[in-house]
N, C-alpha and C positions, 0 to 999 in steps of 0.2 A: 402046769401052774393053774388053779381054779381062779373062776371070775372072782372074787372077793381081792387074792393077790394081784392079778392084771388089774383090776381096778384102783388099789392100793399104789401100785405103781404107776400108772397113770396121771393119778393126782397127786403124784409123794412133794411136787412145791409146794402144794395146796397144804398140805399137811404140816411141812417143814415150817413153813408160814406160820401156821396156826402157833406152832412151840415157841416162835419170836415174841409174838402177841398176847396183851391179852384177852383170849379166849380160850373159853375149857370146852371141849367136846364131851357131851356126855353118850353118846353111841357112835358109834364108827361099824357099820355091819352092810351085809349084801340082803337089799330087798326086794322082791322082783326083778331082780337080776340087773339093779343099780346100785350102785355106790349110795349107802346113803347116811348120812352127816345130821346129828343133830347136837347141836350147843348152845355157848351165849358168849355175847362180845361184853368186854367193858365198855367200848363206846362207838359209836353209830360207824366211825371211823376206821375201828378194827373190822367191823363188819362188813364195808365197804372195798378194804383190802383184802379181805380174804374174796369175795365174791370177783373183785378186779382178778385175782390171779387163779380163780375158776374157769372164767374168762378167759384168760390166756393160753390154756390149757387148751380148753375146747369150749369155743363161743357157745356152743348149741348144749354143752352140757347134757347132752338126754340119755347118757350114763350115770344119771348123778342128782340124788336129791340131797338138797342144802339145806335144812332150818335152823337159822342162827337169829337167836332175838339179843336183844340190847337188856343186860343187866350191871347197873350199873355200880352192883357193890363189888364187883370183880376189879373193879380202876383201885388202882394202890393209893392209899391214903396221901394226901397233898403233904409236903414236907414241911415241916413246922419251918414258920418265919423264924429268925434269931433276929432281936430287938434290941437295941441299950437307951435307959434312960439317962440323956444328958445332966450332968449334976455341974456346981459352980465350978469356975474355973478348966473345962473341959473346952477343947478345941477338936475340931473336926482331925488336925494330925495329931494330936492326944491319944485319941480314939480307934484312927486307923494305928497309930503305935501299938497301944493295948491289942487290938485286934489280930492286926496282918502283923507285928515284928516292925513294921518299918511304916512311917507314916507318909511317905510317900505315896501310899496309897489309898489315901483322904479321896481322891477323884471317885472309887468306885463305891463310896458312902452316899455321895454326892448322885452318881448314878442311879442307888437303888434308894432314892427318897425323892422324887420330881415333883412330888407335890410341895414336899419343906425346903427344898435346897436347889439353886441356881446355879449357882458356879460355889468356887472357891470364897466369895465373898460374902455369902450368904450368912447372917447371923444365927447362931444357936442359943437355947435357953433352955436354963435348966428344968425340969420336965419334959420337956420335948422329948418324944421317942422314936427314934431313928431307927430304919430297917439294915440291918448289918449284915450286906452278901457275904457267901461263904468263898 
């Protein structure tokens, strides 16, 4: 087996890791006779995970050169809010009806709006726009 495969296998968590995450490796090759890694994280966090389980591997890493920067248009687009505009006559298990089938489940309306809504007692009006979890 050549240094490049030994080293490859060495770090295959390091690597496994990486395919979890995201980060893209744009070189993966043997250079002076190191493993050597270079990519980008989507966030400081990814980058920090991958380096903890370099670490893990072999603290001293002196197999192994890592350049991994933080770019952050690799992070997946935030998921669009779903919103409803309260109209007259609309009650919060109206609403969870319409929504979830069953309005029993008015409480998790309730949950994802802490700024508009208290409890179950809280008044609604129409225009009011209400965040509607999935």
């Amino acid at each position: 087996m050549d240094r490049f495969e030994q080293l490859k296998l060495k770090y295959q968590s390091v690597l496994n890791l990486i395919k979890g995450r995201p980060v893209l490796l744009d070189h993966l090759h043997l250079q002076d006779e190191k493993l050597f890694m270079q990519g980008r994280a989507a966030t400081e966090e990814a980058k920090n995970d991958v380096w903890n389980q370099i670490k893990l591997v072999d603290s001293s890493f002196s197999d192994l050169v890592c350049d991994l920067k933080v770019d952050a248009s690799l992070a997946p687009p935030a998921p669009a809010q779903r919103t409803y505009t309260v109209v007259a006559g609309d009650s919060l298990w109206k609403i969870a009806s319409h929504f979830y089938g069953n309005g029993v489940q008015y409480p998790k309306i309730i949950a994802a709006n802490p700024g508009k809504l208290k409890d179950e007692k809280s008044v609604i009006h129409p225009g009011d726009v209400l965040v509607i979890p999935e």
